[in-house]
C-alpha positions as CSV (number, residue, x, y, z in Angstrom):
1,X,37.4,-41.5,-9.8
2,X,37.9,-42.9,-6.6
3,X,37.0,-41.1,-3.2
4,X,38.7,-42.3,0.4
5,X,35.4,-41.4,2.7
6,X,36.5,-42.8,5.9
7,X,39.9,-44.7,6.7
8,X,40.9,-46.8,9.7
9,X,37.4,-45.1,11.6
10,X,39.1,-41.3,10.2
11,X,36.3,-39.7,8.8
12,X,37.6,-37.4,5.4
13,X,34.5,-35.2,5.8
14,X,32.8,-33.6,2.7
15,X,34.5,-34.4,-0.5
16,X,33.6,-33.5,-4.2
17,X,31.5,-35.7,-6.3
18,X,31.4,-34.8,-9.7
19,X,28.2,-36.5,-10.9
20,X,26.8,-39.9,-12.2
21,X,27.1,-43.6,-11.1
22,X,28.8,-44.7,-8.2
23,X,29.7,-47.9,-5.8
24,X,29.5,-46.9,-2.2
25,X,31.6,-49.6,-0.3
26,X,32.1,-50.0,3.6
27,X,34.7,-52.7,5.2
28,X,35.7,-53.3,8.9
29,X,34.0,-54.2,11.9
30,X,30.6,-52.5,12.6
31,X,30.6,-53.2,16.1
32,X,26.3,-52.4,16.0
33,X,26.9,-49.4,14.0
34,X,25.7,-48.1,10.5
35,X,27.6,-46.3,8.2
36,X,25.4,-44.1,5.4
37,X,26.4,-41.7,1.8
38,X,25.2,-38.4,2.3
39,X,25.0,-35.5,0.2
40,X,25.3,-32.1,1.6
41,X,21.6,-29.9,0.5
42,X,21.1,-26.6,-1.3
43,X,21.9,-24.7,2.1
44,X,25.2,-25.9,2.3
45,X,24.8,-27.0,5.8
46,X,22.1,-29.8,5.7
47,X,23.6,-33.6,5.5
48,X,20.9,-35.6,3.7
49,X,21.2,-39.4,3.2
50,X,21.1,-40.8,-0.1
51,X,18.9,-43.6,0.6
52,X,18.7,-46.7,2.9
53,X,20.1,-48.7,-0.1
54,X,23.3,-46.6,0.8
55,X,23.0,-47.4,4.5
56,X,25.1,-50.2,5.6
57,X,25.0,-52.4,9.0
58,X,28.0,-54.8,7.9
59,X,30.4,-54.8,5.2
60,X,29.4,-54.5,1.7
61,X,28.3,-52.5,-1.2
62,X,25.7,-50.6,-2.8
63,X,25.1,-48.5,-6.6
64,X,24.1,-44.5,-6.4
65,X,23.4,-42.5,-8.6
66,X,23.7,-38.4,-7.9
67,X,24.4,-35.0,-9.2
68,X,27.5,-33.2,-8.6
69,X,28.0,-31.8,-5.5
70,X,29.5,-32.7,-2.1
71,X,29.0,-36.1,0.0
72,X,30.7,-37.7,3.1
73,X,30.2,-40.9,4.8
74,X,28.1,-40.6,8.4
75,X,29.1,-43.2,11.1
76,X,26.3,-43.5,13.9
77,X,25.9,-46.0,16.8
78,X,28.1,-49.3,18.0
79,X,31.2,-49.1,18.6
80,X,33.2,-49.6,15.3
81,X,36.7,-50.4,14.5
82,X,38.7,-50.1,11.3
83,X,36.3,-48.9,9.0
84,X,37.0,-48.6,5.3
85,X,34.8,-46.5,3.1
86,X,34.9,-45.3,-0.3
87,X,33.0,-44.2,-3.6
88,X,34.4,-45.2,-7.1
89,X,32.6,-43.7,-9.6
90,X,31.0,-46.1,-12.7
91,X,32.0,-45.2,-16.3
């Protein structure tokens, strides 16, 4: 399974993660900024990162592991342009 997260500096908001391993990958320029996985809490309104493993100032990639549930990619600071960011899950 892969997930589109943000496309061309689109964010796709919360999407559905069904569970287990997963490579978190960011491309584009950052322009000062950092993108971050987060996974939305129990109250169904609280973002919470994943980790600062997960938390990217230029392009690259990082493993996760989490439960099923609902995450999104978080864009804050600089002044970015064509960012790319997905999650592909790990069989």
């Amino acid at each position: 399974m892969t997930l589109n997260l943000i496309t061309n500096n689109e964010n796709a908001g919360w999407r559905n993660w069904n569970g287990g391993r997963g490579t978190f990958s960011v491309t584009g320029a950052f322009g000062g900024a950092a993108v971050t996985l987060q996974y939305l809490g129990p109250d169904g309104a609280t973002a919470l990162d994943v980790g600062s493993e997960v938390t990217l100032g230029s392009p690259g990639l990082a493993n996760f592991e989490l439960g099923a549930g609902r995450i999104c990619a978080d864009v804050t600071g600089g002044t970015p342009g064509g960012l790319y960011a997905r999650v592909s899950q790990i069989p």
